[in-house]
C-alpha positions in Angstrom: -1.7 36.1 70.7 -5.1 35.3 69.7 -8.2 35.9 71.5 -10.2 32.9 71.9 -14.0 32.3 71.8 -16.2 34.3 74.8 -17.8 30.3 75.3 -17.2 27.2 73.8 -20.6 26.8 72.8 -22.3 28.5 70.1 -23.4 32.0 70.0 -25.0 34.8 68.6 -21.7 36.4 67.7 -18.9 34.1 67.5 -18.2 34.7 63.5 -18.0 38.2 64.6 -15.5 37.3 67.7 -14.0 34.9 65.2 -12.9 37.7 62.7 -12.1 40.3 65.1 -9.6 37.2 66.2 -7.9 37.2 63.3 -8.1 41.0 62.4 -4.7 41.8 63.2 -2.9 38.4 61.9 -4.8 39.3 58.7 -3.4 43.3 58.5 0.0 41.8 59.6 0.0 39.2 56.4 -1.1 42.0 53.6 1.5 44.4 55.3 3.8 41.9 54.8 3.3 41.3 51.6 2.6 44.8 50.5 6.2 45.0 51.9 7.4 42.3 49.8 6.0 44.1 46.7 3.2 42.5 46.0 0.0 44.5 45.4 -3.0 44.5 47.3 -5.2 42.7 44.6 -2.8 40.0 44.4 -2.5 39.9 48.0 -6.0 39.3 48.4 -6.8 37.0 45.4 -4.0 34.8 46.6 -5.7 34.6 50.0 -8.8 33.9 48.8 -7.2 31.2 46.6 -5.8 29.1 49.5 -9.2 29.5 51.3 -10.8 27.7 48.2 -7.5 25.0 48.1 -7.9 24.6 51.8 -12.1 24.2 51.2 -11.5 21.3 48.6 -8.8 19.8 50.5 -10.9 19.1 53.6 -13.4 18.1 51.2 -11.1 15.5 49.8 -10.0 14.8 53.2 -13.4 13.9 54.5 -14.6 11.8 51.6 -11.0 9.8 51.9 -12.1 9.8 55.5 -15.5 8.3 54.8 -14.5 5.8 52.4 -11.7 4.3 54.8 -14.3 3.9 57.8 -16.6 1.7 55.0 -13.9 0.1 54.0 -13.0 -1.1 57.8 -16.3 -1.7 58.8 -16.3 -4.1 55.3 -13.7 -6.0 56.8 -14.9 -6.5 60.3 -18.0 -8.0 58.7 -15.9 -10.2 56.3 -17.0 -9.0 53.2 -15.0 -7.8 49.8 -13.7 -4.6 49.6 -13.4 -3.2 45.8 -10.8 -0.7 45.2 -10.9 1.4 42.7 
């Protein structure tokens, strides 16, 4: 179970709240994978890679986003869309 928020608004410490949250799922993952064999260096490298792929797919995911809201507001008014 995962602790949630202490308010749903913003506050002073909610990254703080946020990573005490996820503290154990964390130590669970690299025992895991310790475990498994792997090293902690690798552990942590791969984990920091799927941050960045996660980053650039919501990136990717928003711009998609953004161009498909243009592209339906283009044809409610009637005009051309251009694909490219």
């Amino acid at each position: 179970m995962v602790n949630p928020p202490k308010r749903q608004d913003d506050y002073q410490d909610r990254a703080i709240d946020c990573q005490e949250a996820m503290e154990p799922g964390f130590q669970a993952i690299v025992d895991c994978m310790l475990e498994a064999g792997w090293t902690r260096g690798e552990t942590l490298r791969a984990l920091k890679r799927l941050i960045a792929a996660n980053n650039m797919a919501q990136k990717e995911n928003a711009r998609l986003e953004t161009q498909l809201a243009i592209a339906r507001a283009m044809l409610r008014a009637g005009k051309p869309i251009k694909v490219c």
